[in-house]
C-alpha positions in Angstrom: -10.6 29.8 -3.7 -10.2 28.3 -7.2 -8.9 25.2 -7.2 -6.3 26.5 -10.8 -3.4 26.5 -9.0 -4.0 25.9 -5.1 -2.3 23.8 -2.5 -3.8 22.8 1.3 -1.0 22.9 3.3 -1.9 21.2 6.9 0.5 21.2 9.6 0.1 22.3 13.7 3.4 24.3 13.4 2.4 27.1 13.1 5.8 29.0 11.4 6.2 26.3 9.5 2.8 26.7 7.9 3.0 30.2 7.2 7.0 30.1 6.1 5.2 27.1 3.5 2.3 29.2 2.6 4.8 32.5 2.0 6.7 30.7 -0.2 4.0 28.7 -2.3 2.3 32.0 -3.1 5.4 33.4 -4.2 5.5 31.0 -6.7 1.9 31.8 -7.6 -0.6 29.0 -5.7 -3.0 30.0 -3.3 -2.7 28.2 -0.5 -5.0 27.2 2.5 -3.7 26.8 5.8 -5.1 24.2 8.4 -3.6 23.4 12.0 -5.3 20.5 12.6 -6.7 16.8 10.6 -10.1 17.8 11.3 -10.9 21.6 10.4 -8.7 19.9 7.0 -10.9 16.8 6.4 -14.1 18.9 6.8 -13.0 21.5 4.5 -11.6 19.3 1.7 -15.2 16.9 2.0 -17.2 20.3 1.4 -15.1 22.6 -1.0 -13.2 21.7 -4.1 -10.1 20.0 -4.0 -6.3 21.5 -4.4 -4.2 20.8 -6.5 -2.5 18.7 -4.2 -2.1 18.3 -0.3 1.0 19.0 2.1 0.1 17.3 5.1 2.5 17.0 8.3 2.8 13.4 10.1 2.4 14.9 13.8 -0.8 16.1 14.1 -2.8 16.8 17.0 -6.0 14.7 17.2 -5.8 12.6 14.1 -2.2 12.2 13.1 -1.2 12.4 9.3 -1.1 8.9 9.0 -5.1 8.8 9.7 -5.9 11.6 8.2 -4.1 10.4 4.7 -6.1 7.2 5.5 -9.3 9.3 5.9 -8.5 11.1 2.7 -7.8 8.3 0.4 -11.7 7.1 0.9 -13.0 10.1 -0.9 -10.4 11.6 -3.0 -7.6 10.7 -5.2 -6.2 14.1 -4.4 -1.8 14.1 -4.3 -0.7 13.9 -0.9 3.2 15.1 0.0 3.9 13.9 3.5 6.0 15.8 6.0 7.8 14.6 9.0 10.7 15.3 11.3 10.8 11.6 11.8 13.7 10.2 9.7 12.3 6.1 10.9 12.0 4.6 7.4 9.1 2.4 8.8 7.0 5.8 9.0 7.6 6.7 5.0 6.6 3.5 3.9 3.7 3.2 6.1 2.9 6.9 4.7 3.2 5.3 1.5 1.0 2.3 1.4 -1.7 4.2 3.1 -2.0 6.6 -0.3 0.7 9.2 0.2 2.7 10.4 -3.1 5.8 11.7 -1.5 6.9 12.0 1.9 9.3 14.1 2.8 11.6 14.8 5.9 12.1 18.5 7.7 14.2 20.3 7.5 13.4 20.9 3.9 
């Protein structure tokens, strides 16, 4: 995958991931699904990086909030956060661990 124009896009939902990855390559990006933090952490440490990250809070095994945290001490990569937690404790913790957006669903 070249990394030109392509988006990671890491959530356990599964429609959600596909209805994200329809609509990003619509618009052009090629995108990489992950359903879980891990299979996403050991991809991104061994391939190039995207253009930037849309990572979902609720993740099985490490949540979003670790993996962001994970993230952060190896790549400066943009991270958009996704939640359907509207608790505004959770975007700011999001935040100060090295998010660059965090956004609610629905989106």
């Amino acid at each position: 995958m070249s990394t030109a124009k392509s988006l990671f896009v890491v959530d356990d939902d599964e429609g959600i991931r596909l209805l994200l990855q329809d609509y990003l390559e619509q618009q052009g990006f090629a995108v990489l699904g992950f359903a879980d933090g891990p299979s996403f952490l050991e991809h991104l440490r061994h391939n190039p990086e995207p253009q930037m990250v849309i990572l979902d809070v609720m993740l099985p095994e490490l949540d979003g909030f670790e993996v962001v945290k994970q993230v952060r001490g190896f790549s400066r990569v943009p991270i958009i956060m996704l939640t359907a937690n509207a608790e505004e404790t959770d975007r700011i913790v999001g935040l100060e661990l090295g998010a660059d957006d965090y956004l609610e669903k629905p989106f």
